[in-house]
C-alpha positions as CSV (number, residue, x, y, z in Angstrom):
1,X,24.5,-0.4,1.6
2,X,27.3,-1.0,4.0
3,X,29.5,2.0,2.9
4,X,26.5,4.2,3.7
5,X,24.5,2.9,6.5
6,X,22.6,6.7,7.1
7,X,21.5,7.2,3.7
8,X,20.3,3.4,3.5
9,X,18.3,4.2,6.6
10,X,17.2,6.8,5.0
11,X,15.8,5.3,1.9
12,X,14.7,2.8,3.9
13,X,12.8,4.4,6.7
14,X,11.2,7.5,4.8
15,X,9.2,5.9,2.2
16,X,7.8,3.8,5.2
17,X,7.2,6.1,7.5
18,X,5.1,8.1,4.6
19,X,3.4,5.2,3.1
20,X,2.5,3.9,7.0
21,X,1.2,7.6,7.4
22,X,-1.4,7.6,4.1
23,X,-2.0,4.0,5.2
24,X,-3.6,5.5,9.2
25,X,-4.8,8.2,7.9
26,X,-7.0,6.2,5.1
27,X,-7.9,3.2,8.0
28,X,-8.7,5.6,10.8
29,X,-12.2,7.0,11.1
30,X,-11.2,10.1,12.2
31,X,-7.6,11.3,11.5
32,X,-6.0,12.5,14.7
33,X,-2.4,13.1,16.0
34,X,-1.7,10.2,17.6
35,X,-1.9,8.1,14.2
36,X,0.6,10.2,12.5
37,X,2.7,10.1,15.4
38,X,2.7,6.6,15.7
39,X,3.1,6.2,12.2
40,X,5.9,8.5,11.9
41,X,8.1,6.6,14.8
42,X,6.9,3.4,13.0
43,X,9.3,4.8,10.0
44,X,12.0,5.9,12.1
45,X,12.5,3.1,14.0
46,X,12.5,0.8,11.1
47,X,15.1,3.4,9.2
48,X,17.1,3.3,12.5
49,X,16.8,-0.4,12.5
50,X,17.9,-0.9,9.1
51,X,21.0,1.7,9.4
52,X,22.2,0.2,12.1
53,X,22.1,-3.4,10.7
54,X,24.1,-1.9,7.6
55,X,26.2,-0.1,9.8
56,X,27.4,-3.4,11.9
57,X,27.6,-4.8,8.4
58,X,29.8,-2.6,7.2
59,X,32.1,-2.9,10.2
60,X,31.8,-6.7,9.7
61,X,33.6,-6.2,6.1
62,X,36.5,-4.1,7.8
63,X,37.3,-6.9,9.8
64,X,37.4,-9.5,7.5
65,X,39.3,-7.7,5.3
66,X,41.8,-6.8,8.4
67,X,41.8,-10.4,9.6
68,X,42.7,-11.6,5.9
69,X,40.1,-14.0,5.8
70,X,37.7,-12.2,3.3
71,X,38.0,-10.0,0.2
72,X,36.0,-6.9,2.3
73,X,32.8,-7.0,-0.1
């Protein structure tokens, strides 16, 4: 995941963001905006979150691998 840090975001934070949607919209007595909206950012900041935690890994592994001290996996 750390050689593609958008796309793992991506997997990551649209299933989420969908499955958080149905989730409001089945809880919510009455469906309105804001609860798609909220679950919507809820996705995005989680697929941000988790691309940017691979992406830091990723950079990790290039210095290790620079420094000598690791294999870069």
């Amino acid at each position: 995941m750390g050689r593609h840090p958008i796309k793992a975001g991506t997997w990551v934070g649209g299933p989420v963001a969908l499955i958080s949607t149905v989730f409001f919209l089945m809880v919510s007595d009455e469906a309105e905006p804001e609860d798609v909206v909220v679950a919507a950012l809820f996705g995005l900041v989680l697929g941000l979150l988790f691309g940017l935690t691979a992406a830091s890994e990723r950079l990790r592994q290039r210095r290790l691998k620079r420094l000598g001290t690791g294999d870069g996996s």
